[in-house]
C-alpha positions in Angstrom: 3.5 -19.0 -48.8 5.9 -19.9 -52.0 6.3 -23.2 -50.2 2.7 -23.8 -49.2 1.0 -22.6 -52.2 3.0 -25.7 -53.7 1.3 -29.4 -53.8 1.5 -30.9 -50.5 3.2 -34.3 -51.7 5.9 -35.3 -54.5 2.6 -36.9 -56.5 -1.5 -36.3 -56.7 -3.7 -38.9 -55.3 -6.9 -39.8 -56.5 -9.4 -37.8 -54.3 -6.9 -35.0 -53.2 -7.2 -33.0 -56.2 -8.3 -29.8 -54.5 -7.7 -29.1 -50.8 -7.6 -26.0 -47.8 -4.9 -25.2 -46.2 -4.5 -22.3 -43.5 -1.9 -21.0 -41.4 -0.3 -18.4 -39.8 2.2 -16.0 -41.8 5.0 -16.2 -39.0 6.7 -13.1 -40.2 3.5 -11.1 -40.6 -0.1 -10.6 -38.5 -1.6 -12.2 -41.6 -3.4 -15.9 -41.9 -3.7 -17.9 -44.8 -6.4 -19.0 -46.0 -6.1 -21.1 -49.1 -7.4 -23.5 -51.6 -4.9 -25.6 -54.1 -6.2 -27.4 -57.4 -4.4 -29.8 -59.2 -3.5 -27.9 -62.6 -4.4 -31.0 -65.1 -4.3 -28.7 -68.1 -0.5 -27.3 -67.5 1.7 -29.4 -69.8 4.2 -30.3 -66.9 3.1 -32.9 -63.9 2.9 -32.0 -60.5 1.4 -28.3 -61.2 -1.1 -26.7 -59.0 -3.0 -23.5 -58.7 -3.2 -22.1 -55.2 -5.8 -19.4 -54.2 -5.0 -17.6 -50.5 -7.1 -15.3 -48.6 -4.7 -13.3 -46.3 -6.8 -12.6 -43.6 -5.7 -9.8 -41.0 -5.5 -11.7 -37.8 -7.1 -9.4 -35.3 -10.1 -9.6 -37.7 -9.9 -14.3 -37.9 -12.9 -14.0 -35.8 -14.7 -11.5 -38.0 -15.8 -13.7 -40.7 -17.3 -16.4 -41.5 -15.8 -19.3 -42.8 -18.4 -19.5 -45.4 -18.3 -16.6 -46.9 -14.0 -17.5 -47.0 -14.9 -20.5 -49.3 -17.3 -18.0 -51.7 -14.2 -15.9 -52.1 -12.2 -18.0 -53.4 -11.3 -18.7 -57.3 -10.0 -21.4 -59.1 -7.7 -19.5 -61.6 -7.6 -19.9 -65.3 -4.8 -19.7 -67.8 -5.7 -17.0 -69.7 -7.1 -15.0 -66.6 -4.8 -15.8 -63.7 -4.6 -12.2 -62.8 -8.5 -12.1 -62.2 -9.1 -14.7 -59.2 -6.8 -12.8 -57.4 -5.9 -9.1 -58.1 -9.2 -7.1 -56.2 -9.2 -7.2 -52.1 -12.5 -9.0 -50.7 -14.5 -6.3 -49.1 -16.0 -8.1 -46.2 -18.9 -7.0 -44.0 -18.8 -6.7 -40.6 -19.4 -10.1 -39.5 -18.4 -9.9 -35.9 -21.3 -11.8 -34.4 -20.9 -14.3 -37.3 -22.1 -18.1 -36.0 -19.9 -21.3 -37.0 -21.2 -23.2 -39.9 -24.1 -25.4 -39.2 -22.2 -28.5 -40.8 -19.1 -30.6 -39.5 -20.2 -32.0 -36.6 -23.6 -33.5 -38.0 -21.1 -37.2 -37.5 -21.5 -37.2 -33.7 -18.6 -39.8 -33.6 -16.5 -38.4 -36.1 -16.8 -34.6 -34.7 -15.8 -36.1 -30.6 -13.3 -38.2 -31.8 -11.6 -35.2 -33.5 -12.6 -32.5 -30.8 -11.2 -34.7 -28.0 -7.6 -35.5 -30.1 -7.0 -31.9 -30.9 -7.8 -30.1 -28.1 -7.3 -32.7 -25.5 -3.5 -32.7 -25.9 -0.6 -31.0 -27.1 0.8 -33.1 -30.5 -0.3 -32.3 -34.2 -3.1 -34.7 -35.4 -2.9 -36.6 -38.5 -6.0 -38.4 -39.6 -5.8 -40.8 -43.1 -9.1 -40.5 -45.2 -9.7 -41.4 -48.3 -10.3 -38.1 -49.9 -9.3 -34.3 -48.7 -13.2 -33.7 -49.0 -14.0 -36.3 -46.3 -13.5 -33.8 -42.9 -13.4 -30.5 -44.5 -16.5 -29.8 -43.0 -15.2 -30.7 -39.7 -11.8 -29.5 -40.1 -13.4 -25.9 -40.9 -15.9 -26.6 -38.2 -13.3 -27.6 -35.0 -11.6 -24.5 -36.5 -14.2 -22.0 -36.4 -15.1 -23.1 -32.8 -11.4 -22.0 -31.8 -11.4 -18.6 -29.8 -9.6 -15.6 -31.4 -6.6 -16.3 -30.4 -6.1 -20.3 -31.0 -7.8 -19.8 -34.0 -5.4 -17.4 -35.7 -2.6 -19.8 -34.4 -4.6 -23.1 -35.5 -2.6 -24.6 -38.7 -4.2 -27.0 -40.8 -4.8 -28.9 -44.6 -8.0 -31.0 -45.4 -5.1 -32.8 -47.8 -1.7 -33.2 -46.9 0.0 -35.8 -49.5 2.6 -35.4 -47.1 3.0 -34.1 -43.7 3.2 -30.6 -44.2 4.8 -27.8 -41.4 5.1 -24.0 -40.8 8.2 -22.4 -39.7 9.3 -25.6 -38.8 6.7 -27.0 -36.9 4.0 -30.2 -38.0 0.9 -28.4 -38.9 -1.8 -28.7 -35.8 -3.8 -31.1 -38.0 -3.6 -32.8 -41.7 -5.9 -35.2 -43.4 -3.2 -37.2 -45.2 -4.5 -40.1 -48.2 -5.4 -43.6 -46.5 -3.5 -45.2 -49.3 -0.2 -43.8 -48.2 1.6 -45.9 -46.3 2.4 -44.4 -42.3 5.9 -45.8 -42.9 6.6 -43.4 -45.3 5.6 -40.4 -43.1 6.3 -41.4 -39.7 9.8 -40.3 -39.8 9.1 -36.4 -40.8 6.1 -36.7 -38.8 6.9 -38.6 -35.3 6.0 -36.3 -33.3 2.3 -36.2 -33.9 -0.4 -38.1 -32.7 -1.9 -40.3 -35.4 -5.7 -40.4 -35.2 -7.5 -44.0 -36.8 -11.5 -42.6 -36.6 -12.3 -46.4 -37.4 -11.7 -47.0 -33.5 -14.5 -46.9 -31.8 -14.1 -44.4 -29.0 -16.2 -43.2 -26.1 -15.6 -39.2 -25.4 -14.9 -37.2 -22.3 -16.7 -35.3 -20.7 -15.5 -32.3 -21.4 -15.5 -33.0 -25.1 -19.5 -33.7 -25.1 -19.6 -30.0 -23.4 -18.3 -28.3 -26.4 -20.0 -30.2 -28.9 -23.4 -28.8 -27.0 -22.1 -25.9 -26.9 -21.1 -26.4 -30.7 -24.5 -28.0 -31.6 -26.7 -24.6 -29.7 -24.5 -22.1 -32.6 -23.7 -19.6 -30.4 -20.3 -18.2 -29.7 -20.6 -18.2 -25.9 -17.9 -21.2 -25.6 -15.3 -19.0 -28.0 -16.4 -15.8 -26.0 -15.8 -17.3 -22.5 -12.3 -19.5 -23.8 -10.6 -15.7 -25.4 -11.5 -14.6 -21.9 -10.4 -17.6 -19.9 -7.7 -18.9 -22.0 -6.0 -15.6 -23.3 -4.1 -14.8 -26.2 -0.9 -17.3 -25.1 -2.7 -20.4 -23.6 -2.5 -23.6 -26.4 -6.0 -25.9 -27.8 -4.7 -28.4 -24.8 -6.1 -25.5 -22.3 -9.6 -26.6 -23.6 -10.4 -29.9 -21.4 -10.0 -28.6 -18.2 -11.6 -25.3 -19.3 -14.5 -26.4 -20.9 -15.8 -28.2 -18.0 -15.5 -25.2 -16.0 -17.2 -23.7 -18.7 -20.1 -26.2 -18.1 -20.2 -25.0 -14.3 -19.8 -21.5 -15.2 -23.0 -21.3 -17.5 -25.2 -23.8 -15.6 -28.5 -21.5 -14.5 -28.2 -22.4 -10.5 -24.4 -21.3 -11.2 -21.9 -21.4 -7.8 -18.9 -19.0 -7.6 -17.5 -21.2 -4.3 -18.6 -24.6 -6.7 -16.6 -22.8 -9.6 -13.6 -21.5 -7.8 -13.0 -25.0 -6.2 -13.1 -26.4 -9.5 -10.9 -23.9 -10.9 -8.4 -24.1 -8.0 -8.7 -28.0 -8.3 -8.2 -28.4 -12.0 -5.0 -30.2 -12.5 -4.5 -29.5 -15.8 -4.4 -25.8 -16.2 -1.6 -23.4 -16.7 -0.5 -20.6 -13.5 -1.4 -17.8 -15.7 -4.6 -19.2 -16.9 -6.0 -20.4 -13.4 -4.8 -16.8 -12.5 -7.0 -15.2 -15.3 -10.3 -17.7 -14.5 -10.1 -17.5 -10.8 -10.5 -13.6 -11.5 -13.3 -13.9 -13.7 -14.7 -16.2 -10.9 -14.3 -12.9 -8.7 -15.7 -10.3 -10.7 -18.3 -12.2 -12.1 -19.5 -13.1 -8.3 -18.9 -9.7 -6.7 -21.1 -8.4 -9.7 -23.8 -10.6 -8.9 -24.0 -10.6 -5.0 -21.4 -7.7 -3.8 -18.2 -7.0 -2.2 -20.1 -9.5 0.6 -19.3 -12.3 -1.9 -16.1 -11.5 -2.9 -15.0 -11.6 0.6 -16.3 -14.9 0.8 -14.1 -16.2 -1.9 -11.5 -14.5 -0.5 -11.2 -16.1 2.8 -11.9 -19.2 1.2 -9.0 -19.6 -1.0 -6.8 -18.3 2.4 -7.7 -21.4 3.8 -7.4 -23.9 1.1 -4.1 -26.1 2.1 -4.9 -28.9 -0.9 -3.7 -27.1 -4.1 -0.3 -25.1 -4.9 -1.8 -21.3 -4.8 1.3 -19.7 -5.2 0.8 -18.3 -8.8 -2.5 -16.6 -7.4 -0.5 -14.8 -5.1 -0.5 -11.1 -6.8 -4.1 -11.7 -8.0 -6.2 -12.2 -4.7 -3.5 -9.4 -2.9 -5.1 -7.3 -6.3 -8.7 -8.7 -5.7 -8.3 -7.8 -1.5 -7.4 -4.2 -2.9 -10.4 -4.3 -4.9 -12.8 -5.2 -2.1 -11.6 -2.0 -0.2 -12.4 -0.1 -3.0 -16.0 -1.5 -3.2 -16.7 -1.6 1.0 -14.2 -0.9 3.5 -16.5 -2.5 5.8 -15.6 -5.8 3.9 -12.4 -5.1 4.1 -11.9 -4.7 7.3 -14.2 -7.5 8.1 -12.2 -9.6 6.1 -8.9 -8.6 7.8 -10.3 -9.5 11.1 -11.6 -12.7 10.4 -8.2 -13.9 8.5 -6.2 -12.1 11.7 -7.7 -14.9 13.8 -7.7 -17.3 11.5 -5.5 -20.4 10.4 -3.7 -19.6 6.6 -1.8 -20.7 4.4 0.9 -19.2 2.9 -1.2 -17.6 -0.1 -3.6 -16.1 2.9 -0.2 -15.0 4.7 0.3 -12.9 1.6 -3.7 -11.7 1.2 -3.3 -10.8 5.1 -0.7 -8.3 4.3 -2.8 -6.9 1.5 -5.6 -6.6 3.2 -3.8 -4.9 6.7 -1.8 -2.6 4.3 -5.1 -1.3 3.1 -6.4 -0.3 6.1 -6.7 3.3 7.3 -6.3 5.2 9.8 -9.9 6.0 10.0 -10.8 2.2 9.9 -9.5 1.7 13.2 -12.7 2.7 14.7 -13.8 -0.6 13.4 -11.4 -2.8 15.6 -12.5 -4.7 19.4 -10.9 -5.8 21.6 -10.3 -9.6 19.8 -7.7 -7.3 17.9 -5.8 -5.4 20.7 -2.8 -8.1 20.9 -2.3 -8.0 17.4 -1.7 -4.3 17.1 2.2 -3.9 17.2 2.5 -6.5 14.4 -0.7 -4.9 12.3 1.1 -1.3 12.9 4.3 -2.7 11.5 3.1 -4.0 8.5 0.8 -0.6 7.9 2.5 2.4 9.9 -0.2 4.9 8.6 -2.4 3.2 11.9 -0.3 4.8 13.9 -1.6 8.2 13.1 -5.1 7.4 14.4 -6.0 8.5 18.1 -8.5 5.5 18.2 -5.2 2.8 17.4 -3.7 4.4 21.0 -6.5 4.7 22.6 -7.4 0.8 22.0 -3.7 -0.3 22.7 -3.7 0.2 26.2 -0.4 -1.7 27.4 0.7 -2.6 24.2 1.1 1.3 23.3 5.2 0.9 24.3 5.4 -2.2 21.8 4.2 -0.5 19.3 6.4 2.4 19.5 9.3 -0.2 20.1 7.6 -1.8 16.3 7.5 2.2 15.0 10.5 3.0 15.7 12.8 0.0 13.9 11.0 1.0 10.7 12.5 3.9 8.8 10.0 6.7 9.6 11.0 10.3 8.6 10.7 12.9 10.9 7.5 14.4 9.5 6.1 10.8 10.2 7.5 10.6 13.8 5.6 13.9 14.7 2.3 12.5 13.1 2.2 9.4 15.3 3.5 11.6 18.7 0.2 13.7 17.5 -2.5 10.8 17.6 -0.7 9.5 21.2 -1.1 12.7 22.8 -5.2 13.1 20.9 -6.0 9.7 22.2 -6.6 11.3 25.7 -4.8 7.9 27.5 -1.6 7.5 29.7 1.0 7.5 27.4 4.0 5.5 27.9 6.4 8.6 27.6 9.5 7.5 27.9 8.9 5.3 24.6 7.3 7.9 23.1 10.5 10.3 23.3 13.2 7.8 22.9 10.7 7.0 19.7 10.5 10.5 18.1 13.5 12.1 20.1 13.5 15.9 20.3 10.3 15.9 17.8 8.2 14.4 20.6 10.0 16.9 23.2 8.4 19.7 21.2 5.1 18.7 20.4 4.5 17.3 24.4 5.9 20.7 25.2 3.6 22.6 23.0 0.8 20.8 24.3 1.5 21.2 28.0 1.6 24.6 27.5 -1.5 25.3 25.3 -3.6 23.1 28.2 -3.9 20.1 26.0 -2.2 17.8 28.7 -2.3 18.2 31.8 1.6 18.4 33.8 1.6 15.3 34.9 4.8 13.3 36.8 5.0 10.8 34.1 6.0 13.4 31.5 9.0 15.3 34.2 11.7 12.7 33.9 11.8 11.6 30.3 11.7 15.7 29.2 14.1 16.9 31.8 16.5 14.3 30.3 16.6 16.4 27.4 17.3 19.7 29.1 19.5 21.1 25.2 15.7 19.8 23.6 13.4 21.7 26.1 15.7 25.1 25.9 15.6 24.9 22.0 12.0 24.6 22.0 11.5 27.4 24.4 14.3 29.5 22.5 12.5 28.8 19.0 9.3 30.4 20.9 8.2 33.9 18.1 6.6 35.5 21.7 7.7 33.6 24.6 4.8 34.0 27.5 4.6 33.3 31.4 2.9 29.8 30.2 6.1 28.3 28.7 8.3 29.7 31.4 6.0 27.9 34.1 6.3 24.6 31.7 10.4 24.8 31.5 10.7 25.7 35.1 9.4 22.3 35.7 11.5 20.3 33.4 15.1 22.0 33.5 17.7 23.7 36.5 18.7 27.3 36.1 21.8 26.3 35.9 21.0 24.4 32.6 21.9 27.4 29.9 22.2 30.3 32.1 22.6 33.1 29.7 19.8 31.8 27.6 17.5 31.2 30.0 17.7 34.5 31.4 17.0 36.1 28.0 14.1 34.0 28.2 13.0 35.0 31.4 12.9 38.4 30.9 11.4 38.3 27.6 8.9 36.1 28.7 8.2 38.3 31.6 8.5 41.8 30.1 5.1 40.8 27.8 3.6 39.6 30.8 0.4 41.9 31.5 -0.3 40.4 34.8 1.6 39.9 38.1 4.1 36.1 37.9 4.1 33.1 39.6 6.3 32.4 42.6 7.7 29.3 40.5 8.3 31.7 37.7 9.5 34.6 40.0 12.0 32.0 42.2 13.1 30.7 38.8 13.9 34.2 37.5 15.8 35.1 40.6 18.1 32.2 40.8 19.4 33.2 37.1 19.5 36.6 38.6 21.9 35.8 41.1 24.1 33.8 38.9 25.3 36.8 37.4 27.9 38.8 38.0 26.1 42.3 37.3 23.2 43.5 38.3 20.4 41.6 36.2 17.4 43.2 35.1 15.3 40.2 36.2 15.8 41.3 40.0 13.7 43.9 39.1 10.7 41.9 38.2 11.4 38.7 40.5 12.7 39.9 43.4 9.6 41.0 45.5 7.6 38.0 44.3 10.2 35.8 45.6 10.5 37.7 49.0 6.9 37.8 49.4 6.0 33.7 48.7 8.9 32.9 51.0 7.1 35.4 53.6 4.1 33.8 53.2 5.7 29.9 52.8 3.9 29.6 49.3 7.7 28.6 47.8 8.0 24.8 46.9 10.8 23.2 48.0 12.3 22.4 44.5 12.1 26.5 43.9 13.6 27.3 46.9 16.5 24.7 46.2 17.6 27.1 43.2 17.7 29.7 45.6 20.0 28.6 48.3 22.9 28.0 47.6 23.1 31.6 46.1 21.5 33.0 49.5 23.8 31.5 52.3 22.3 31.6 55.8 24.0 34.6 57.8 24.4 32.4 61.2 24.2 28.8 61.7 20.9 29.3 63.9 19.3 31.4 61.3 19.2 29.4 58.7 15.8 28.9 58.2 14.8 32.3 57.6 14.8 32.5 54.0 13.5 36.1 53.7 16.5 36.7 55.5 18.8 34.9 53.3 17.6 36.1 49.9 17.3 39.6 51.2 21.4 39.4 52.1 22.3 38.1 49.0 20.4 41.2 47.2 22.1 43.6 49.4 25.5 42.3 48.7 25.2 43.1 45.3 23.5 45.9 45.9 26.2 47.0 47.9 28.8 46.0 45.6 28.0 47.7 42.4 27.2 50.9 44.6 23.3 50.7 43.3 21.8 54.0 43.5 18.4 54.6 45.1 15.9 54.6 42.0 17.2 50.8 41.1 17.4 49.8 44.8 13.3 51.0 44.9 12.7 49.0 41.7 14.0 46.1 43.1 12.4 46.2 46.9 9.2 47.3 46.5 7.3 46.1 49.9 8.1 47.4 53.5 9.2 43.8 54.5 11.7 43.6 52.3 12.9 47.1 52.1 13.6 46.6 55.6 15.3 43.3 55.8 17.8 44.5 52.9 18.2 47.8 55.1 19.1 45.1 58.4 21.3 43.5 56.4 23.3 46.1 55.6 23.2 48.0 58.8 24.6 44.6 60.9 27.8 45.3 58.8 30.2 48.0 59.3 31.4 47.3 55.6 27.7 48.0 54.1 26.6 50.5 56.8 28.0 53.4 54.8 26.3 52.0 51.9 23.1 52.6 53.8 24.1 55.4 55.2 24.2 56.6 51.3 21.1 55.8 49.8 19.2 57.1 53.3 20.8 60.4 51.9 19.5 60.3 48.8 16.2 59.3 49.7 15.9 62.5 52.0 17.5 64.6 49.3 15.5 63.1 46.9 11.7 62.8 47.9 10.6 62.1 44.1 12.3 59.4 44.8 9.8 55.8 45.1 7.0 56.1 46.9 6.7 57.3 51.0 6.3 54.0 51.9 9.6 52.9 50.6 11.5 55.9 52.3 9.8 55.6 55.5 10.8 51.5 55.5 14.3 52.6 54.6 15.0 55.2 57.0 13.4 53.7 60.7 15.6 52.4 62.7 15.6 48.7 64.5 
């Protein structure tokens, strides 16, 4: 300001006596507004007096610039104190229109509107006196938006070419009478403006002096919202003609967008900021509908660089879900089988990653092969039973897809969840070599509650993971016949004997109702791999005798059973009542079982008397028969009749 406030040249020239000035205070958010006299009546040359308005900046916009001319005072001598020492209380003046003068020179206002705003150089224009463009000076200045306005240096009288912080003010009227030689060094950089030279204007400058000529502030309105607080005056040419499109009555958001995309001119941040006006201004008028439009528009464009808009329209795609997910999807669909650029590469990914799982309901079968990559990108699909029951074939590929990402477990059991609700085939091996042990558990949990039905396709894959079946049915809080039928499918007895014959008899003393012959043969063969006498004969003994009696015993059960019940002659061998029934009495015989536990154990005639054969063939066990017919006559409390009868006749 110390440096400003000063004269503008070495010397006065006739017809520069008083002149504006204004500028930005680069240290402070302050502009200057100011008017300097030539001091005539101070005894040394070369004085001035300097009045300046410091405006605050968010406020530039806020007040006219006629009321800043009232407010200033040419000080006196003897009262230098008074022009300057109150504030300037000013109104609210936020709707404030331009100044009906400036541009009344048709000719002078384009030529000055097109060299200012149509590039990027100071202007310097020689008149003949500083009073010549003020009016147009202050006019082009108060068209400025908020933001190039409080930037926007200037002096209606530069006897020299005058800068701030360095730089050449944006535009100074210098005297005609000076010659250029004697500036052009200090000011080479600028563009120097002859208005003598007969011009035709652009285009784009007769659009703003409409706009100027009409004395509303839609044009400064519209360029603070296009152009943005950073964008320079040079962002005005291709602007304003957008400007022209944007507030013609028949308006086009496709006609608008194209031109936006198409402008050569503009900056990446503010095509960025007008193509979203473009959006919101069209999906306000006509709907998420017509943002999708725009939308797959722009994804197909291949004759402008999009790349800047890349974060935008991925922003913009999120939006459109918000609005109407059926938009959304549509829109992912139709780009899916469409042919993109990279830009609608980029608004593909936004648009699958906002997909739920509940707007899979909304895909055909156009979208089947597409799945495993859609899934990849947006794993949450995977939790919906509609995804698996529309993939069909592809299910295993998309598992294969699933399981390179980095799912946690808890994620893993969510998708194993949706296969098994979709109600189709699943491909199980992928399924389990996808979620390991996790999708053991919740197939097994399932088979058991009835929710799948035991099917072949589901024995191999589990069985390979006998440690993963026993750990589920171990972590069981009440362990019931159902789970034991659904393990005795899957593992051997031979798998974990001493835990699965905890199991067993757990799972069988809670049992209210009489077991299975799977369950029963099952139960027996980890009977007879102990040494001792297990309690589980007790339970699965007679069951087992009596579905071998009756051939009800499945091959695989009966496999468990014989090689613990060796046939007793080579021609026997295929009475397998008679080969469990010796194995029992073996070890009946070898831990000397006394009657009550022998009854507990046999508790049909058949049996009773096959164990009784068995031990009366050999003179080793005879006297072991011979003792418990004892006890059963000394002891008639003893089982029921029908058990001592069976144990005492003869053969």
């Amino acid at each position: 300001m110390l440096v400003l406030s000063d004269m503008s040249g070495p010397s006065m020239h006739a017809g520069f006596e008083e002149y504006l000035t204004g500028y930005p205070l680069p240290a402070a958010d302050f502009f200057v507004f100011a008017k300097t006299w030539y001091a005539a009546e101070m005894q040394r040359p070369g004085c001035v007096w300097t009045h300046s308005l410091l405006i605050p900046r968010e406020r530039i916009s806020q007040v006219s610039t006629a009321r800043l001319l009232t407010s200033l005072r040419r000080p006196q001598p003897d009262d230098v104190e008074g022009a300057a020492a109150a504030p300037i209380i000013l109104a609210d003046q936020s709707h404030a229109a331009p100044s009906a003068e400036g541009f009344g020179d048709k000719a002078v206002a384009a030529a000055l509107v097109g060299a200012v705003l149509g590039q990027v150089r100071p202007v310097i224009i020689a008149v003949d006196s500083s009073a010549q463009l003020e009016p147009v000076f202050l006019r082009l200045w108060d068209e400025l938006w908020p933001a190039a306005k409080s930037r926007f240096a200037f002096c209606t009288g530069a006897l020299m070419p005058r800068s701030v912080a360095g730089s050449l003010m944006d535009l100074q009227a210098v005297p005609r009478a000076i010659p250029s030689s004697q500036f052009r060094k200090s000011a080479g950089a600028a563009l120097l403006l002859d208005l003598r030279a007969p011009t035709t204007p652009e285009g784009w400058v007769e659009l703003v002096l409409q706009g100027a000529s009409r004395g509303d502030t839609a044009f400064r309105s519209w360029m603070q919202a296009a152009a943005g607080t950073e964008a320079s005056r040079s962002a005005v040419p291709p602007l304003a003609s957008i400007f022209g499109e944007w507030q013609a009555p028949d308006w086009s958001a496709r006609a608008v967008l194209a031109s936006v995309v198409g402008a050569p001119d503009l900056d990446p941040v503010t095509r960025a900021r007008v193509v979203e006006m473009v959006f919101e201004r069209a999906a306000a008028d006509d709907g998420a509908a017509r943002r999708r439009e725009l939308l797959q528009e722009l994804c197909g464009q291949r004759d402008a660089d999009l790349s800047s808009l890349s974060r935008l329209l991925e922003g913009q795609t999120r939006r459109l879900f918000e609005e109407s997910r059926p938009d959304g999807c549509s829109l992912t669909f139709v780009l899916l089988g469409a042919e993109l650029n990279d830009l609608g590469e980029q608004v593909l990914r936004a648009a699958v990653t906002s997909l739920t799982p509940s707007d899979v309901e909304a895909f055909d079968d156009s979208q089947t092969p597409l799945l495993p990559t859609i899934v990849s990108a947006n794993p949450r699909l995977a939790t919906s039973p509609g995804l698996w029951r529309r993939a069909g074939l592809r299910s295993a590929e998309i598992l294969a897809q699933l399981d390179a990402l980095n799912l946690g477990e808890q994620e893993r059991s969510a998708v194993v969840d949706a296969v098994l609700a979709s109600g189709r085939d699943a491909p199980v091996e992928a399924l389990v070599r996808f979620a390991g042990d996790a999708a053991v558990v919740r197939v097994l949990s399932a088979l058991t509650t009835g929710e799948l039905p035991f099917a072949a396709q589901w024995r191999l894959p589990l069985a390979a993971r006998p440690e993963a079946v026993f750990a589920w049915l171990e972590g069981q809080t009440a362990i019931s016949t159902k789970e034991l039928e659904v393990v005795s499918r899957l593992i051997r007895p031979t798998a974990n004997k001493e835990g699965l014959a905890k199991a067993w008899q757990a799972g069988i003393s809670t049992s209210g109702s009489p077991i299975s012959p799977r369950i029963a043969a099952f139960g027996l063969a980890l009977a007879l791999v102990e040494r001792s006498l297990s309690p589980l004969l007790a339970t699965c003994f007679q069951p087992t005798f009596d579905a071998l009696a009756a051939s009800h015993l499945e091959y695989e059960e009966w496999d468990w059973l014989r090689e613990h019940a060796p046939p007793l002659s080579w021609w026997r061998d295929w009475d397998k009542c008679e080969r469990v029934a010796a194995a029992l009495a073996r070890r009946l015989e070898r831990q000397d079982t006394p009657l009550e536990t022998v009854f507990s154990i046999l508790r049909g005639r058949a049996a009773i008397r096959k164990v009784a054969s068995v031990l009366s063939d050999d003179r080793n066990t005879r006297p072991y028969l011979k003792s418990l017919r004892k006890a059963s006559e000394a002891s008639p409390s003893i089982g029921t009749r029908e058990q001592r009868n069976a144990l005492s006749e003869d053969w």
